[in-house]
C-alpha positions, 0 to 999 in steps of 0.5 A, spaced: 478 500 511 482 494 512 482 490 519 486 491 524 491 486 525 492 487 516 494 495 518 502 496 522 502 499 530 506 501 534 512 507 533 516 507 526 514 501 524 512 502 518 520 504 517 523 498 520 520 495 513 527 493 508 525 490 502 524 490 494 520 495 491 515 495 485 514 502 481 508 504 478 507 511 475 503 515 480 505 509 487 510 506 489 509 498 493 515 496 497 514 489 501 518 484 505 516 477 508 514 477 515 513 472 520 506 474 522 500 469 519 498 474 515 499 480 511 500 488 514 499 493 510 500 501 510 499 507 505 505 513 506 502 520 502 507 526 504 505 534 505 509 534 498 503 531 495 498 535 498 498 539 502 491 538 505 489 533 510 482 532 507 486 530 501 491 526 503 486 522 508 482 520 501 487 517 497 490 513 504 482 510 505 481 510 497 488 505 497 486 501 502 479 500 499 482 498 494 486 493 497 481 490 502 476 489 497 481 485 492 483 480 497 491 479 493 494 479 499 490 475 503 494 468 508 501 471 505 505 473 510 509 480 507 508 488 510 506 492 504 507 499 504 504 503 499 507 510 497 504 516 494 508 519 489 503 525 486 495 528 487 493 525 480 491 520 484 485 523 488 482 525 482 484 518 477 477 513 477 477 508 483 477 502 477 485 505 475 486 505 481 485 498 482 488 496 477 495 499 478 495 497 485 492 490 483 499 490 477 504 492 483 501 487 488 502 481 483 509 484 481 511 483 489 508 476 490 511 474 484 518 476 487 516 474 493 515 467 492 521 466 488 
């Protein structure tokens, strides 16, 4: 799990996030520069995804795992929200994952920092 002051607090907070967003085939990343020091992270799975919250809370720590231990984003001032799009992203390897999230990360700090 990332840190808490990397995660967004309060009521709809995540929602008031207006930005770009990066497709991918199973995530979608939509970002935002923000006046904080650091970055702030959340991950959106829908009940459309699945309808178990077992399996929505295992893809949500397996994302931010993934992000944690990348470390991309780390002293850039932006609010990342991942969405989920579909299940095969519970069952795809750990390393796939990392890759995919790796890819839309660098394609979001690329727009942002032009």
């Amino acid at each position: 799990m990332i840190s808490r002051r990397n995660r967004f607090h309060g009521h709809r907070s995540v929602s008031r996030v207006r930005g770009s967003l990066v497709h991918s085939t199973h995530l979608s990343l939509r970002f935002a520069a923000n006046k904080k020091n650091d970055y702030r992270c959340a991950v959106v799975v829908s009940k459309k995804v699945d309808g178990r919250a077992v399996v929505r809370n295992r893809i949500r720590r397996r994302i931010f795992e993934s992000i944690r231990t990348q470390k991309q984003l780390e002293g850039t001032a932006i609010d990342v929200v991942v969405y989920v799009k579909n299940s095969n992203t519970a069952s795809m390897s750990f390393k796939d994952l990392e890759s995919e999230i790796s890819n839309l990360t660098r394609q979001a700090l690329a727009k942002t920092l032009l």
